[in-house]
C-alpha positions as CSV (number, residue, x, y, z in Angstrom):
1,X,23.1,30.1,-32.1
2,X,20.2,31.7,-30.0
3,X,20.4,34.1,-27.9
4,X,17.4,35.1,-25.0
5,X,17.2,37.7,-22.3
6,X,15.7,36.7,-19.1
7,X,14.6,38.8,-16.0
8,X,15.4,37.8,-12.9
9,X,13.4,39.9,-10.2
10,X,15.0,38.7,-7.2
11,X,18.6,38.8,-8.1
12,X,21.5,40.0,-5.5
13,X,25.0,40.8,-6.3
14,X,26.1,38.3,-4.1
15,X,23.7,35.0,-6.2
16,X,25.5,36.2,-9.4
17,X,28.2,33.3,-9.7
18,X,25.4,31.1,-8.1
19,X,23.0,31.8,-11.5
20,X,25.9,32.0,-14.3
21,X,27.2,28.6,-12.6
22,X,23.7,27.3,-13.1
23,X,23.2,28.5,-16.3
24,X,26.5,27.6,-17.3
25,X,25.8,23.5,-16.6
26,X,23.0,23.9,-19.8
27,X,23.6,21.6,-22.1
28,X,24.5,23.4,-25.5
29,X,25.5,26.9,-23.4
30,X,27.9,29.0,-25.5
31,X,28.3,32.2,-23.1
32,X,26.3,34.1,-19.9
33,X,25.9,38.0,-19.3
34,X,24.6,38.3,-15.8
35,X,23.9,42.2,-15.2
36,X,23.2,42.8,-11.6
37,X,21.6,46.0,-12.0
38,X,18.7,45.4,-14.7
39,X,18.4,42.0,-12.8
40,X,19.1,40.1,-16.3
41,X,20.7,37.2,-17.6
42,X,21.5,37.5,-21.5
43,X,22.4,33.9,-22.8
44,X,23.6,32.6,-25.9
45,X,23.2,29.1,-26.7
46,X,23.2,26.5,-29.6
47,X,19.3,26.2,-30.0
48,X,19.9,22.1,-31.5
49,X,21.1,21.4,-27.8
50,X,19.0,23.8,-25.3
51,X,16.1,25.8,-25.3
52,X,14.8,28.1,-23.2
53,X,12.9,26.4,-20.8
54,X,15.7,24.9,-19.9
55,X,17.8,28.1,-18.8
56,X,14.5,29.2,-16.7
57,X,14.3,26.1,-14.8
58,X,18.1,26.0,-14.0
59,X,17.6,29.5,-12.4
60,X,14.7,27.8,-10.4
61,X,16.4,25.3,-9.8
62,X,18.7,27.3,-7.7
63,X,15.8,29.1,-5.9
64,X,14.7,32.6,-8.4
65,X,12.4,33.4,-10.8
66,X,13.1,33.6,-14.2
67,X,10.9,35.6,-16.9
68,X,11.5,35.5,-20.9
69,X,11.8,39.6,-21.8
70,X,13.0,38.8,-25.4
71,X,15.1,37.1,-27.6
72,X,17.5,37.1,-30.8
73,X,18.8,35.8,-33.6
């Protein structure tokens, strides 16, 4: 498992459930952390299923930006 922090500039309290839902249709998805007030989505995700690109065009898919800040192991 992978885990990536993205930034999402644009992000409202009220598009929260909007992103995770997103996010959360990823194949290979294993959890979300949307934090309202850094703007940032941490996601964890089995990197044989998803990668990141995929997580940053779901969030554009849903009309925001998303930015790659860093990721884990």
């Amino acid at each position: 498992m992978i885990t990536h922090k993205l930034s999402i500039p644009d992000l409202q309290k009220e598009d929260e459930q909007k992103i995770s839902d997103a996010l959360h249709d990823v194949w290979g998805v294993r959890n979300v952390k949307i934090n309202v007030q850094t703007k940032e989505a941490i996601i964890s995700y089995d990197e044989n299923a998803g990668a990141l690109h995929d997580f940053q065009q779901a969030i554009m898919d849903v009309g925001y930006e998303a930015n790659e800040l860093e990721s884990e192991m």
